[in-house]
N, C-alpha and C positions, 0 to 999 in steps of 0.2 A: 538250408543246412544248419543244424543244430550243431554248438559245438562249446565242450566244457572245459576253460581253464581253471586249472590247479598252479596258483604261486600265490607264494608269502609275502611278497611283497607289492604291499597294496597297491601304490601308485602306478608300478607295472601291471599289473593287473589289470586295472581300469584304463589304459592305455591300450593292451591289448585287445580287450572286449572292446573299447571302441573304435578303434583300426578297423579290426572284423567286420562290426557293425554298421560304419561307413560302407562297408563293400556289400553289405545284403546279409550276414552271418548272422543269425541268435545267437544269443552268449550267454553263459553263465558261467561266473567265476565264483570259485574258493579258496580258501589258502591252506587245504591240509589234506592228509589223506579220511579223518572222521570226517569232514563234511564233504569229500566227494564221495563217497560211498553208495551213504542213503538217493543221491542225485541217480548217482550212475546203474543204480539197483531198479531207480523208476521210469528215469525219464528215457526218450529214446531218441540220445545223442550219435551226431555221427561222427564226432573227430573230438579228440581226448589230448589239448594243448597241456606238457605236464613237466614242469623243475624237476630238477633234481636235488637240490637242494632243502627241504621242506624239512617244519620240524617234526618230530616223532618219526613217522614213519618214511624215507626219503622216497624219490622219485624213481627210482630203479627197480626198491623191493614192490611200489607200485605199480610199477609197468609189469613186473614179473605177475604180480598176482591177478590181475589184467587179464592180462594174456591168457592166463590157464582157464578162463574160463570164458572170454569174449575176443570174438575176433576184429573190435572196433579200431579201427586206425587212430596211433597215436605218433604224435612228433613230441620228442625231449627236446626241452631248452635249458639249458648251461652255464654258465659263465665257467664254465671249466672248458676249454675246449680242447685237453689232450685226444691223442685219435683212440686211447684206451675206455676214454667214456663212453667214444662212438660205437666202438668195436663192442662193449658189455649191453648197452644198448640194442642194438642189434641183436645180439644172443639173447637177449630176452624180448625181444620181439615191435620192436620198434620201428617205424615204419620210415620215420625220416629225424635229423638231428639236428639242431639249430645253434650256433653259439651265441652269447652275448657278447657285445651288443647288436644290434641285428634294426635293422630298418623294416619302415612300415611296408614298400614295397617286398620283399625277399621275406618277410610273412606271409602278407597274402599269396605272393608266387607258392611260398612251398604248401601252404593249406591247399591251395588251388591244386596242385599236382599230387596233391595225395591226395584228395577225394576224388579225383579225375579217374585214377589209377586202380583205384580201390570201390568206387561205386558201380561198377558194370553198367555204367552208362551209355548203353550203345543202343544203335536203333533195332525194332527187333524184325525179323528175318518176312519176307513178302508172305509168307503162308502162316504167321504168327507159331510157326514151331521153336522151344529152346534149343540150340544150336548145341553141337554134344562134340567130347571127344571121348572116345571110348580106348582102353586098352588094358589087356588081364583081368578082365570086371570090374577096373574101375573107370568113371566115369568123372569128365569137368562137362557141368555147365556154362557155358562161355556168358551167357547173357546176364547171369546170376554172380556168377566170378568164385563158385564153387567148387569144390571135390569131393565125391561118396566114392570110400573104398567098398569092395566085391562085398561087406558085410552089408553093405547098404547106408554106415553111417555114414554123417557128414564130418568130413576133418577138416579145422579151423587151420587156416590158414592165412598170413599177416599180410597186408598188401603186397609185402616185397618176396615172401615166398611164394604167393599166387604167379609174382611175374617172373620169379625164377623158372618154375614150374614152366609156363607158357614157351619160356624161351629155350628154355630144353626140350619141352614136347616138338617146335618148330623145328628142329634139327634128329628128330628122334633117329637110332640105327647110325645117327654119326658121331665123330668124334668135335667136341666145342670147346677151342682153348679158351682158356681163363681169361685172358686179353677181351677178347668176345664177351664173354660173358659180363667183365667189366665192364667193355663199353656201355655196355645194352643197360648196364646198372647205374651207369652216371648219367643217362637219359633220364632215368627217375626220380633216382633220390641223390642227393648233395653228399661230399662224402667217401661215394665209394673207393673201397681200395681192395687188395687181391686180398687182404686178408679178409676184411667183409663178404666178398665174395665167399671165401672158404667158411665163414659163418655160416653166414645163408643156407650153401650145401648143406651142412650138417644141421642145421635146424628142419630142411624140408624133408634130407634121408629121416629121421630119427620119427619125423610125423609120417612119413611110408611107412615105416618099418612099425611104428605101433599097432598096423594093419596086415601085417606080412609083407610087406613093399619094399624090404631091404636091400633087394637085386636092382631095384629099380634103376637108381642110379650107379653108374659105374666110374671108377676114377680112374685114368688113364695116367699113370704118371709121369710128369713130364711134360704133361700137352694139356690135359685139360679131363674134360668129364665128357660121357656118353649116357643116354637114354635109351634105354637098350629096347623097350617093346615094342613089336609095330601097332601104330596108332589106327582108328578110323576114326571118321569125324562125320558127323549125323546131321 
């Protein structure tokens, strides 16, 4: 696994890449958003370690612009660690959130559980077919860790909106209180809180809905949310 950190500060840096490295990761570190760029434009990394604090351009408007055009899993790291960094984080699509100071262990765990989460690393099925769930023409491929709306495109979707996704599809036609949904969320990423939760929501409604998908989800107020289509699964 490839993986590119972005921090200013040098000595952390090369601390970090060598942590990673100890444990089997490629690395390559920068300290800005100009020289991650041209990296991230060629090379093909799979996890995006990235401050927030940077000079010029910071770490959030990074991830935001990230996001809009690649679906690669990134963790923010901080020395800020109110829950409002987390929470904007999150709304721009971030996949897990780390504060400073932070041990070598509780790195590699969270790297570890978001490329876990996020690589569709599963065995594939005895007759080598992709495993599918289908509903109102849109389609996940499960082995891929995908979603193509009725248009046929593929909509990018951030590790934790995939597993949002999944964990609504699992309950589809019922009602899933927020509690639930929480739990299932601090299983993955460090962090979660009801309002994250309601993040999340609104980040994965908003990519249905860019496809006609805005029924999809439904909020039940008071209890939680619903998935309203019936599923099949291929």
């Amino acid at each position: 696994m490839k993986i590119l950190i972005v921090e200013d500060d040098g000595p952390l840096r090369l601390l970090i890449g060598r942590t990673l490295r100890d444990y089997g990761f490629e690395t390559v570190g920068v300290g800005s958003a100009a020289e991650m760029q041209p990296l991230l434009d060629s090379d093909g990394f799979d996890l995006l370690v990235l401050d927030i604090m940077l000079p010029g351009t910071n770490g959030l408007d990074i991830c935001r612009r990230v996001r809009a055009t690649s679906a690669i899993p990134i963790i923010i790291i901080s020395a800020r660690g109110q829950q409002t960094d987390r929470i904007v984080g999150l709304e721009l699509g971030a996949d897990d959130y780390l504060s400073k100071p932070f041990g070598a262990d509780e790195l590699v765990a969270r790297v570890r559980a978001v490329l876990r989460r996020t690589s569709g690393a599963v065995a594939p099925p005895a007759d080598n077919r992709r495993r599918q769930i289908t509903f109102e023409g849109w389609t996940i491929v499960e082995e891929r860790r995908e979603l193509h709306a009725p248009d046929g495109h593929e909509v990018p979707l951030s590790g934790a909106e995939y597993d949002l996704l999944i964990t609504l599809v699992g309950s589809a036609q019922r009602v899933v209180s927020r509690d639930y949904l929480l739990e299932q969320s601090r299983k993955r990423m460090s962090g979660a809180s009801d309002r994250s939760i309601d993040v999340l929501v609104s980040r994965l409604r908003s990519k249905l809905g860019e496809h006609g998908g805005d029924a999809l989800i439904k909020t039940v107020r008071g209890v939680g949310y619903m998935f309203t289509p019936r599923i099949e699964r291929q």
